[in-house]
N, C-alpha and C positions, 0 to 999 in steps of 0.2 A: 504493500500500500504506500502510496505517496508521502503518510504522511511519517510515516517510519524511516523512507530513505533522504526525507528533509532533515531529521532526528539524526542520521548516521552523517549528513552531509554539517548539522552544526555540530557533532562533535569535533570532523574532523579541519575545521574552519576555525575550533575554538583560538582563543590567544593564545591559553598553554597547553594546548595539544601537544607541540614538541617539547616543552618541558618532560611533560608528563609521560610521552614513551619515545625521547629520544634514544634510549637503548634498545629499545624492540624495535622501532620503525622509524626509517630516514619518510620525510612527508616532502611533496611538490605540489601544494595548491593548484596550482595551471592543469595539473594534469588528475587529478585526484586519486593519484595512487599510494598504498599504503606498504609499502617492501619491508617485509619480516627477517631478520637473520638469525639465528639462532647463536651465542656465544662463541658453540663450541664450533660452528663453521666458518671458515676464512677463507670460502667463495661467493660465487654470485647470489644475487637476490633468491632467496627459496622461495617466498610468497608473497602476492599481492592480495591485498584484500583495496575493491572500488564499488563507489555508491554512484547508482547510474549511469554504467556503460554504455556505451553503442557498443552496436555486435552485428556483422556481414552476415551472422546466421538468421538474426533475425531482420534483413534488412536494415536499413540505417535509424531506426527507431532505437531506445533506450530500452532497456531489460526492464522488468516491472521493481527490479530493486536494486543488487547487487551482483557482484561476482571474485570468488574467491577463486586464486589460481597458485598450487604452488606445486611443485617436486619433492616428493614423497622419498624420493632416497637419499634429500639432500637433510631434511626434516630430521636432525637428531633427537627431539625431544616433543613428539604428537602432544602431550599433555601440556608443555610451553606453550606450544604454538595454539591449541584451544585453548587456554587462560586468556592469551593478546585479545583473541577473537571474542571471546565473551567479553573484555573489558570494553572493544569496539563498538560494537552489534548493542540493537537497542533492548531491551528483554524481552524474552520469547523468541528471538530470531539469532540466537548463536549459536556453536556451534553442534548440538544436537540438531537443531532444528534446520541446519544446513547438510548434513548429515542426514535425514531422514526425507527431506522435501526438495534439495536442491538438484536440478536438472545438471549434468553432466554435457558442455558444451564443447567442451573437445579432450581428448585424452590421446596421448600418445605411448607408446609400449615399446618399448627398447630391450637389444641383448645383446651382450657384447661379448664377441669373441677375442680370446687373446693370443699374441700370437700366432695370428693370419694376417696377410698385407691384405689389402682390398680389392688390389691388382691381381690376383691369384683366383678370383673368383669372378662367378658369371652369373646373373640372377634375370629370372623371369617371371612376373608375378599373375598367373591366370592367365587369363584374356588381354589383362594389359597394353593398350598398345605406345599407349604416351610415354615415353621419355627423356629426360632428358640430362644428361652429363656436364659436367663442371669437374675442372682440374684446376683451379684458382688453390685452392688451400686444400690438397690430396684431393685425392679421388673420391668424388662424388655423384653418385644415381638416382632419382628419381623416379618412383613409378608410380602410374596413374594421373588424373585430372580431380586435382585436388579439389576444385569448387563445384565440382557435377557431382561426381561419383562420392566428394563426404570421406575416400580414403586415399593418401599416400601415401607410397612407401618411398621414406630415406636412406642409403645405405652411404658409408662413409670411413673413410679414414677418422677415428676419433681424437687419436691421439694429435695428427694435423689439427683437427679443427679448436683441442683445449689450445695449443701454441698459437693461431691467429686471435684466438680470443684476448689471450696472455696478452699478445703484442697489443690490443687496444684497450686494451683497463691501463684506468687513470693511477688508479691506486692500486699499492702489493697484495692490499689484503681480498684482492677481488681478483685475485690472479688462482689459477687453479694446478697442483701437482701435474705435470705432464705425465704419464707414465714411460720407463726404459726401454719397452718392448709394443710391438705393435699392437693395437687394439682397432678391429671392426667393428663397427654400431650399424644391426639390423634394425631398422625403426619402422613401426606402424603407426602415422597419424589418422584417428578418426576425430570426426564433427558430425553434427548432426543431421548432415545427408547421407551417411553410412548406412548401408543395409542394418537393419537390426538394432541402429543405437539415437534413432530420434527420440528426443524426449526422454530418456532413460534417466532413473533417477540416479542418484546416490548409492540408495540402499535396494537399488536393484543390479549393482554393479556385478556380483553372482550370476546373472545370466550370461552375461557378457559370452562370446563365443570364442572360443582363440583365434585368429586372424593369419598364424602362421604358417599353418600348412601351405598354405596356397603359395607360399613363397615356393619357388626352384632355385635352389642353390648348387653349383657346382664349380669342379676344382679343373682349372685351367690345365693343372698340369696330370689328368689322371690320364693313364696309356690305354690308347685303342685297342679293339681285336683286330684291329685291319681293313673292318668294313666300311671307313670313310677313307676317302684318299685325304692325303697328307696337307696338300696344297688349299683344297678346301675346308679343310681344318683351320690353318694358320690365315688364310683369307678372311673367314670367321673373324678370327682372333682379332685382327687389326681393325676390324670394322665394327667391332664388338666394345673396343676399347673405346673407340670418341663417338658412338652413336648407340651403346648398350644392346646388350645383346639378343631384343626385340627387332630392334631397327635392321641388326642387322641379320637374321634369320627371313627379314621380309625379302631381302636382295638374292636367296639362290631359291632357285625351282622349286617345287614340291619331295621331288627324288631327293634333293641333297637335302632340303630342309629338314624331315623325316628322321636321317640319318644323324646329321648333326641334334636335335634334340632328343635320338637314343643316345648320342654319346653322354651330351650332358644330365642326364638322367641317371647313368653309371657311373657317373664324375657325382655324383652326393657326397659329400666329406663324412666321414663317421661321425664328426660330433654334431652336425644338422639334424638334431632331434627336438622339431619345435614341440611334440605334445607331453614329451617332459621337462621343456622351459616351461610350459604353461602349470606344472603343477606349481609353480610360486606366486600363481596370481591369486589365490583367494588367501592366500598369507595377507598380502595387500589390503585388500580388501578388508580385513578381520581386522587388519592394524588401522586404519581411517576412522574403523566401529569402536575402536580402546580394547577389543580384544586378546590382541596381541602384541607384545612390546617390540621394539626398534631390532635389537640386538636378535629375535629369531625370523625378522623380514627380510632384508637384503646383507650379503657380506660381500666385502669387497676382497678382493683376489691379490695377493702379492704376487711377484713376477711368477709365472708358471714357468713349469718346464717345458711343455709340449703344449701344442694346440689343445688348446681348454677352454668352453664356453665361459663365459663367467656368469654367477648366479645370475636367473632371473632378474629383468632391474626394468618392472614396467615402469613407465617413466622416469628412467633414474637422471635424465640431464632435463626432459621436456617438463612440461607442466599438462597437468589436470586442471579444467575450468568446470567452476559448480556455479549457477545459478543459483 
């Protein structure tokens, strides 16, 4: 109601609004966003909490209130970060209540593997035919039509893309670990024109479907039986690398095409097992509800020896948006 997000808009207007939770929230009137850090993190913004958004989902009209957006693996401390929100939020409308009634406007689902370049790999998403590649800061894929279809998939060099970050934060303490060893970020963005996730609440997040399968993943370098010739192999390859490797399956025949997608079919990496990445998403989920604590949701990976997924990390860099 109106007159609730007037309520949340003179809090955050007050005089001593920054007094009062400059240690929880840096505040920018102009813009009226609220960014949460948590102490023990010494990276980027984990949360925003804003009173009357625009939103592209909902056309260029205002949310009916608010919208709370933050990164759940970056969130050391859920119970912190629900105290800010409740001391925000006007009563009746904190964080339970956001929790139980807020619509879910875009969510992304990330998993990182370590220990694989991203140039080693070949991915095809469904039917997909949109993509599109960027080599600006490592190697980067896009799949799908982000604003029809409601899903993209990102795939990326991660470790590249913490160092371009690195390089444009102002300050240290917004700088983030690189890691030593290569790390891929499989990503699925959904929004509200995804199959199965308009409107979905919060506390229907349980339904959610995994989204991973449909990915084809395969390894550049696994050996033929013989039955593609060489040259269309490596033709492939080159054409796969600056136009993905949709684009470029459209350019040979049917005959070759066939073949080239048995191979990469037999090129699956052994550790491409999305329906046991997906056993860590209702951990997620449990931990949003106070369920479950921080320390048995996401763990982070010291250097691996060998190609190794690393846990589960739905949205461990992106953000979750709740109405």
């Amino acid at each position: 109601p109106d007159q609730y997000q007037n309520q949340l808009l003179e809090v955050m207007y007050a005089d001593d609004f920054n007094s009062m939770y400059q240690k929880a929230f840096s505040f920018s009137v102009t813009r009226k966003w609220l960014p949460y850090a948590p102490s023990a993190v010494v990276s980027t913004t984990t949360a925003r909490l804003q009173a009357g958004p625009k939103s592209s989902v909902y056309g260029s009209a205002k949310m009916k209130f608010g919208r709370l957006t933050f990164t759940p693996s970056k969130v050391t401390d859920i119970a912190e970060l629900r105290a800010k929100v409740n001391q925000v939020m006007p009563v009746g409308f904190g964080w339970d209540h956001i929790m139980a009634t807020g619509i879910v406007t875009r969510m992304d689902l990330a998993i990182d593997i370590a220990n694989v370049q991203m140039d080693d790999l070949l991915f095809v998403h469904g039917k997909t035919q949109i993509t599109e590649v960027n080599t600006k800061s490592g190697r980067t894929e896009y799949l799908g039509g982000k604003y029809k279809s409601g899903k993209l998939v990102a795939l990326y060099d991660k470790a590249a893309q913490i160092k371009a970050n690195n390089a444009k934060a102002v300050f240290s303490k917004n700088k983030e670990p690189v890691p030593d060893f290569p790390v891929t970020r499989l990503e699925i963005r959904l929004d509200q024109n995804a199959y199965g996730f308009k409107n979905m609440l919060v506390s229907q997040l349980f339904q959610l479907k995994n989204p991973f399968p449909n990915l084809m993943v395969a390894s550049i370098h696994h050996q033929d039986n013989g039955s593609l010739e060489a040259w269309v192999w490596e033709t492939f390859l080159r054409l796969a690398r600056y136009e993905g490797a949709h684009a470029a399956l459209t350019a040979f025949p049917p005959p070759h095409r066939s073949k080239i997608v048995a191979r990469m079919r037999s090129a699956r990496p052994a550790w491409w097992l999305p329906d046991h990445f997906w056993l860590g998403y209702p951990s997620l989920v449990e931990w949003l509800q106070g369920k479950k604590s921080a320390s048995k949701l996401l763990t982070k990976t010291s250097k691996p020896t060998q190609s190794t997924a690393i846990q589960p990390n739905p949205t461990h860099s992106n953000q979750e948006h709740a109405q």
